[in-house]
C-alpha positions in Angstrom: 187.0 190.8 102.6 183.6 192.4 102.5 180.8 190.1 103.3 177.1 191.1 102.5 174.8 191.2 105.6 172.8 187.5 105.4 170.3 186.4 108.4 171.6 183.6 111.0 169.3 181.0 108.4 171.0 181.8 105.8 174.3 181.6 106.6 173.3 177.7 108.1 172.0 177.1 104.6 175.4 178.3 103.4 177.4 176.1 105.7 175.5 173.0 104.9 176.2 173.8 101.1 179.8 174.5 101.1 180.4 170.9 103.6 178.0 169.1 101.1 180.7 167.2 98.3 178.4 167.7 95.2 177.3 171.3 95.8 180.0 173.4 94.3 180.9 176.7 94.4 179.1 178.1 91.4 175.8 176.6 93.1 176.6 179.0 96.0 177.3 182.1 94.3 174.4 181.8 91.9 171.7 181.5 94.8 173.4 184.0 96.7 175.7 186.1 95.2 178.7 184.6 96.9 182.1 184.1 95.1 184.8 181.0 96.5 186.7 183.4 98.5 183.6 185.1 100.2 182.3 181.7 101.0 185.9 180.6 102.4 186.0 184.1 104.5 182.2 183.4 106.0 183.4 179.7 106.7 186.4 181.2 108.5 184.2 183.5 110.6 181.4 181.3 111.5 183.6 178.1 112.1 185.5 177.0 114.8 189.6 177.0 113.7 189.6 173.0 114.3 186.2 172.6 111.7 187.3 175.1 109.6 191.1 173.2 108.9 189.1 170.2 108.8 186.7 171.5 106.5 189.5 173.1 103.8 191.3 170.2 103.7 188.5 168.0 102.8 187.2 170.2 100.3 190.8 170.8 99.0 190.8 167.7 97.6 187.1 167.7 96.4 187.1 168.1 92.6 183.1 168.3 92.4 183.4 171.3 94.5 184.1 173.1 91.4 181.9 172.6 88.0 185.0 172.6 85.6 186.7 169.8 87.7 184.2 167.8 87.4 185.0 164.6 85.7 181.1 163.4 85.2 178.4 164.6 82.8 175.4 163.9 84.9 173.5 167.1 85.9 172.5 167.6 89.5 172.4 164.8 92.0 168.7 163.8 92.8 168.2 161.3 95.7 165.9 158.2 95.1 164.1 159.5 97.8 163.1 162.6 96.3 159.9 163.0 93.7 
């Protein structure tokens, strides 16, 4: 699979998306062009095998990893420590 060129920051900032549970995989793709199977390919490359295993698993069974699984209405999660 064919992965776009994307600086060492952000493919961090696409790491930390794809392990956070309420970020899904339309969030990714709209900010940076990246569909589920691109993100699952750069996961794959940047991972080590153990993290990566660990990491589909868990978001496998994640149904807010995908907006039409979703089984709440609320719009994006805002912490209470956030303005």
């Amino acid at each position: 699979m064919k992965l776009p060129l994307l600086d060492s920051a952000t493919i961090d900032r696409i790491i930390e998306m794809a392990w956070e549970d309420r970020t899904p995989f339309e969030a990714i793709e709209l900010q940076y062009d990246l569909s589920e199977a691109q993100v699952i390919a750069l996961m794959r490359r940047e991972m080590q095998s153990s993290s990566f295993k660990m990491w589909r698993k868990r978001v496998s069974s994640r149904s807010t990893k995908h907006l039409q699984k979703r089984d709440f209405s609320v719009g994006r999660f805002k912490s209470n420590n956030q303005a």
